[in-house]
C-alpha positions as CSV (number, residue, x, y, z in Angstrom):
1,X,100.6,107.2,95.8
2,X,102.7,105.0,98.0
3,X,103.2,101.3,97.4
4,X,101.2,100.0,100.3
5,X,97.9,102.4,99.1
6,X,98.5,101.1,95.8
7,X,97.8,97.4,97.0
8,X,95.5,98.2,99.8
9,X,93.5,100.1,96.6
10,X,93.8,96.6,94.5
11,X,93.3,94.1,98.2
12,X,89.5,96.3,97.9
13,X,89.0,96.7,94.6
14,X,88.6,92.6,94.6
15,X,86.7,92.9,97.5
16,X,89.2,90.3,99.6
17,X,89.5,91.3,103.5
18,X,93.2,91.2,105.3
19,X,91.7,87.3,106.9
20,X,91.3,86.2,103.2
21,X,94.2,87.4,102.1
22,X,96.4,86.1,104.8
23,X,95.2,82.3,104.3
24,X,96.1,83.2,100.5
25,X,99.4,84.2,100.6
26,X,100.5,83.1,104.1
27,X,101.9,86.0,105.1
28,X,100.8,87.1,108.8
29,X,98.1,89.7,109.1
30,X,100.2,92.2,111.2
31,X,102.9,92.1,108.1
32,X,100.2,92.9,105.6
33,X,99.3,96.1,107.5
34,X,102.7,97.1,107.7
35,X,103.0,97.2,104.3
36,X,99.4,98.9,103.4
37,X,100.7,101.6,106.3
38,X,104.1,101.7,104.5
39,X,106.1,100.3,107.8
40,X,108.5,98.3,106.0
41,X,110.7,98.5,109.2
42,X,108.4,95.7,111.3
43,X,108.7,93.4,108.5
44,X,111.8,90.2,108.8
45,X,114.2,92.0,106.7
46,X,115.3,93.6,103.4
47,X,114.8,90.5,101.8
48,X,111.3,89.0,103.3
49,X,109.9,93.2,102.6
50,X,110.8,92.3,99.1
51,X,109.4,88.5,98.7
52,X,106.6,89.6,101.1
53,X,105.3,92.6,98.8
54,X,105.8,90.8,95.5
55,X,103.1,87.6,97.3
56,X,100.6,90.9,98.2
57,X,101.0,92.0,94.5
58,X,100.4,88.0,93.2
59,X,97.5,87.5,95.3
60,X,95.6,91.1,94.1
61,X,96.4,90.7,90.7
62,X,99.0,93.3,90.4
63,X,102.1,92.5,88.3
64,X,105.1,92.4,90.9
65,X,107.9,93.6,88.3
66,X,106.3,96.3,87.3
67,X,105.5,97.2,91.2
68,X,108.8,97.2,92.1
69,X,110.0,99.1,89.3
70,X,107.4,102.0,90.0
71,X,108.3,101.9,93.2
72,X,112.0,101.0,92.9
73,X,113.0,104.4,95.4
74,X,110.3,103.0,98.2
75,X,111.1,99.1,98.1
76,X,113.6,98.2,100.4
77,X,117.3,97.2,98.3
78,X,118.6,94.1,99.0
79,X,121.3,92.0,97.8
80,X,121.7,88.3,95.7
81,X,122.7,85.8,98.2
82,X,126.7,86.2,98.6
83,X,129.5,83.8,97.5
84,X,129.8,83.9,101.6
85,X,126.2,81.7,101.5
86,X,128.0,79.4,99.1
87,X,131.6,79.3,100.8
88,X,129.7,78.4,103.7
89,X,127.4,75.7,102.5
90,X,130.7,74.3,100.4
91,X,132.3,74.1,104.2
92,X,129.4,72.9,105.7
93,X,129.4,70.0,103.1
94,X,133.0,69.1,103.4
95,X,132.8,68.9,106.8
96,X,129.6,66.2,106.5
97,X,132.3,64.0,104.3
98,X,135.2,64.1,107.1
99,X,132.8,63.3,109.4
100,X,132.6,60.0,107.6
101,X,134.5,56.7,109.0
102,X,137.8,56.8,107.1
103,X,138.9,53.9,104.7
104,X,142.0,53.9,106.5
105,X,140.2,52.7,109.9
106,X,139.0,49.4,107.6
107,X,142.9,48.9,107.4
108,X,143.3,48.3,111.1
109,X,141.9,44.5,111.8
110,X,144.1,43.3,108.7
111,X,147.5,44.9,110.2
112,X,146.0,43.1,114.2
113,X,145.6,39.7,111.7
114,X,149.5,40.2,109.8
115,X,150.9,41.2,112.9
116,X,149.3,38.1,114.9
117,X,150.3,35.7,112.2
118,X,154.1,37.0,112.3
119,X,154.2,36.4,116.2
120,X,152.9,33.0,115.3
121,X,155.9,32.0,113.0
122,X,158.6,33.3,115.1
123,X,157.2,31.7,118.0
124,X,157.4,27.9,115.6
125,X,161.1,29.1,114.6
126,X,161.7,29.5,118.4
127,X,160.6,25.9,118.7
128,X,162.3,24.5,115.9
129,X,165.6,26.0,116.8
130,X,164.9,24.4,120.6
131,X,164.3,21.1,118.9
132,X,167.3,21.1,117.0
133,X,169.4,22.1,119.7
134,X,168.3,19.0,121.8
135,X,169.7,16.6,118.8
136,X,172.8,18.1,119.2
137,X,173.3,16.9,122.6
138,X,172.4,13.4,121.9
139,X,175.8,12.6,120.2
140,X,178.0,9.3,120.5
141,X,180.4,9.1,124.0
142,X,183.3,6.7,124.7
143,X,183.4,5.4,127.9
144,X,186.9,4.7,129.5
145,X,188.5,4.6,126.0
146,X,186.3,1.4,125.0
147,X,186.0,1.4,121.2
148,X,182.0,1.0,121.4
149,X,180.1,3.9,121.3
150,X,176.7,4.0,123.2
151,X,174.7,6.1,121.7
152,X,171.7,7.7,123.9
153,X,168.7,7.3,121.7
154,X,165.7,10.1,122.5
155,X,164.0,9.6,119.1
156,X,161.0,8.7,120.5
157,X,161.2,11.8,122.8
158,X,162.1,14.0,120.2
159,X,159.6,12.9,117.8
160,X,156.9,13.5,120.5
161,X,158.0,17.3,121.2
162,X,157.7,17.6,117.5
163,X,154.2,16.2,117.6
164,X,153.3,18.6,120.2
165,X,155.0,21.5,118.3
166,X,153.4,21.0,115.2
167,X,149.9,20.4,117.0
168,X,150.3,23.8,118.6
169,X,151.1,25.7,115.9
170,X,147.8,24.2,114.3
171,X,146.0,25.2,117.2
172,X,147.4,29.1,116.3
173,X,147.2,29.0,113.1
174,X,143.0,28.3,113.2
175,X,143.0,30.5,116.1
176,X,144.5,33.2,113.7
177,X,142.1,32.2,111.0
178,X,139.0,32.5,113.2
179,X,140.1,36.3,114.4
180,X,140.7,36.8,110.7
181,X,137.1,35.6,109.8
182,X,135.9,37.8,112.2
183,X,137.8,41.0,111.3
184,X,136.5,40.6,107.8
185,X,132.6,40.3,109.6
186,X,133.4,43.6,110.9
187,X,134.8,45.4,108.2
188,X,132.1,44.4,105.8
189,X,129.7,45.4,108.3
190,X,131.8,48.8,109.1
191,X,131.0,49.1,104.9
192,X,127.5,48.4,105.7
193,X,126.9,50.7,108.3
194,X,128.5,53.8,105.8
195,X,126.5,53.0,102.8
196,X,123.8,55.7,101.6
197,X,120.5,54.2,102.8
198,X,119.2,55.4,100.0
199,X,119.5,58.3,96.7
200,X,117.3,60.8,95.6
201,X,116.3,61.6,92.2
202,X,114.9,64.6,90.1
203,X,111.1,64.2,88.9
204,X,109.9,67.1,87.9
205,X,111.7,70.5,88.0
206,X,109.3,73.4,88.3
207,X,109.8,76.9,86.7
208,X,109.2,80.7,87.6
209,X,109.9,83.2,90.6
210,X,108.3,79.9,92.9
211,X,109.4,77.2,91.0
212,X,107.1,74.0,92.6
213,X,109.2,70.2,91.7
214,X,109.2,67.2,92.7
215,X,112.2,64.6,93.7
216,X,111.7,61.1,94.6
217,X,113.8,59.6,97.6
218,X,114.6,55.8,97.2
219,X,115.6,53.6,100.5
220,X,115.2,50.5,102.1
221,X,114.4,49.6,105.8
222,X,111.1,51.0,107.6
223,X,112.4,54.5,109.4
224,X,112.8,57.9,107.6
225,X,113.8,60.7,108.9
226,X,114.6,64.2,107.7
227,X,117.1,66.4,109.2
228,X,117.1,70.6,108.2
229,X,119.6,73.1,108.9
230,X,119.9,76.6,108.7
231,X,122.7,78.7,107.8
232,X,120.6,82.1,108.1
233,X,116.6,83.0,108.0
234,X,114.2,81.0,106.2
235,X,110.9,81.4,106.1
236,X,109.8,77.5,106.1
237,X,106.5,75.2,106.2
238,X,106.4,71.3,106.1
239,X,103.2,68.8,105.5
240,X,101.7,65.8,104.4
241,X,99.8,65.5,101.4
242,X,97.1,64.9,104.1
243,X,98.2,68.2,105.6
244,X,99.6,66.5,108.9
245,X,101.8,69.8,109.8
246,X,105.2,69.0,111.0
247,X,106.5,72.5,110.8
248,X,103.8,75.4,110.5
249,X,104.8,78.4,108.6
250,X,107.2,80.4,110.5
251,X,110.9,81.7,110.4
252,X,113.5,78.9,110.6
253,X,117.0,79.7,111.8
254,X,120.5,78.7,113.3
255,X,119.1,78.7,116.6
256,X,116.6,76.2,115.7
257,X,118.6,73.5,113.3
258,X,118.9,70.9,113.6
259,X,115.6,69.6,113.1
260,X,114.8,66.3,112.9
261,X,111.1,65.0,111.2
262,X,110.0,61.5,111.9
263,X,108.6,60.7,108.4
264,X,108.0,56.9,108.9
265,X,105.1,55.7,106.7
266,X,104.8,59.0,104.5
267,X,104.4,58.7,101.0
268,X,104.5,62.6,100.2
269,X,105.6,65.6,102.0
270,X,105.5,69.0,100.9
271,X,108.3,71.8,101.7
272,X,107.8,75.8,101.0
273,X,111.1,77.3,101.6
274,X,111.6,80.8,101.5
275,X,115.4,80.9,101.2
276,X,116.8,77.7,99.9
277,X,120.0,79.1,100.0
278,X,120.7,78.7,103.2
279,X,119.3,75.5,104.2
280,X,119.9,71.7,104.0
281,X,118.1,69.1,103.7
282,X,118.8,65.6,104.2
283,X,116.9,62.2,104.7
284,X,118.3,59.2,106.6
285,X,122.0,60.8,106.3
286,X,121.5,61.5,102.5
287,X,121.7,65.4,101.6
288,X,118.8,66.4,98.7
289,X,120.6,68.4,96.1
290,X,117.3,71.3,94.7
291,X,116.1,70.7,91.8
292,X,116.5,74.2,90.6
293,X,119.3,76.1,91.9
294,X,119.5,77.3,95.4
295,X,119.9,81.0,94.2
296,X,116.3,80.9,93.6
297,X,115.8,81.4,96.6
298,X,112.2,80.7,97.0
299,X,110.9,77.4,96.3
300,X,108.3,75.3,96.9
301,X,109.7,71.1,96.9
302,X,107.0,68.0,96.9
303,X,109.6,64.7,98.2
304,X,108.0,61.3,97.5
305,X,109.2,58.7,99.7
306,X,109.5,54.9,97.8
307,X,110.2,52.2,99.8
308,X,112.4,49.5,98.0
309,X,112.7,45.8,98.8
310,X,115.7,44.7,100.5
């Protein structure tokens, strides 16, 4: 007996038709034929025949190790995802942290403020050194060999260029003050701007060949919003606890990432992802790191969303 009359024998011996077992396992009805007809070709890959046959054999009450082992010759062989899944989601990462504003960029209005205040004190010693020049001319002359000296007395002149000197270099000097006030505005709110807006955390961490956990994502502010990406096939579903579908069951891909989720106002959402080895997750900028490791490949992920006060 082939694999696919071996199920199809156990889908009728519990009396369930294809319709039934379809909402059950949420696997399309064309994909369970294949496999009663033993056309493993029409199914997604090596790796969906295998997860796909193992859900039939779950849902009719067959033990799906033991299937696979009988039919070890007839099951389609496929691999453990590669070290080239993880080299690529290890590049894909550090390329998220060089996208990041640099600390060096935080630098730049302090150098503007330095530089500014230098310009400021050579342009005082310029003065200064005018000044002092302008005493020097003011020294005592003879006139036609008399012994008195007159002496041309600009102190009030000189005391008043002073005044002026001084009050300009006041003048700079708050105007230097000001700019650096505002430089250190901007680089606080630079700091601001790359802060998390929020971290998640590990609730419950499920078990077994469909481990189901839950994680609980902390921010602050009113909008959330999820991003996935896909570095290969996934199968993939996503829903409110009220089952408000924002992605219905279907094959996610490269072609299709990003894809962003509006989940303002959600308390709980609900992911089933078929290959967690390949895709991402991240909410409001912040990446969600599985519960369980991504080499289980299937996993089934319940996100609670608490808004914090500011």
């Amino acid at each position: 007996m082939e694999i696919g009359a071996r199920l199809k024998e156990a889908r009728e011996a519990k009396n369930l038709s294809l319709e039934s077992l379809q909402e059950t396992t949420k696997i399309q009805k064309r994909y369970l034929i294949a496999i009663e007809e033993g056309n493993l070709h029409i199914l997604p890959g090596k790796f969906y025949a295998r997860a796909f046959i193992k859900e039939y054999a779950n849902a009719v009450g067959v033990d799906p190790d033991e299937l696979m082992e009988e039919f070890k010759e007839e099951v389609p062989k496929t691999e453990e995802p590669t070290e080239e899944h993880y080299s690529r989601m290890q590049r894909s990462r550090k390329n998220n942290n060089t996208d990041k504003p640099s600390s060096n960029f935080s630098l730049f209005p302090t150098v503007i403020v330095v530089l500014l205040i230098v310009g400021i004190i050579l342009v005082a010693v310029f003065f200064i050194s005018q000044s002092m020049s302008g005493k020097g001319e003011n020294e005592p002359i003879n006139q036609d060999g008399d012994e008195d000296v007159i002496i041309n007395d600009d102190t009030s002149q000189t005391q008043d260029s002073e005044t002026a000197s001084d009050e300009n270099e006041e003048n700079k000097d708050s105007a230097a003050n000001e700019k650096s006030e505002d430089a250190s505005i901007d680089d606080e709110a630079s700091q601001e701007e790359t802060e998390p807006k929020g971290e998640f955390s590990t609730v419950e961490k499920g078990t077994g060949n469909t481990p189901e956990s839950i994680v609980a994502y902390n921010y602050t502010g009113e909008e959330v919003t999820a991003t996935l990406e896909a570095e290969g096939d996934t199968w993939l579903g996503v829903k409110s606890e009220s089952d408000e579908i924002f992605f219905e069951e279907a094959m996610f891909n490269e072609e299709k990432s990003p894809l962003e989720i509006d989940l303002t106002g959600q308390e709980r959402v609900f992911f089933k992802i078929g290959n967690a080895s390949v895709l991402t997750i991240t909410v409001n900028g912040v990446e969600m790191e599985y519960p369980v490791d991504s080499s289980t490949v299937r996993q089934n992920i319940w996100i609670e969303l608490n808004q914090e006060a500011e």
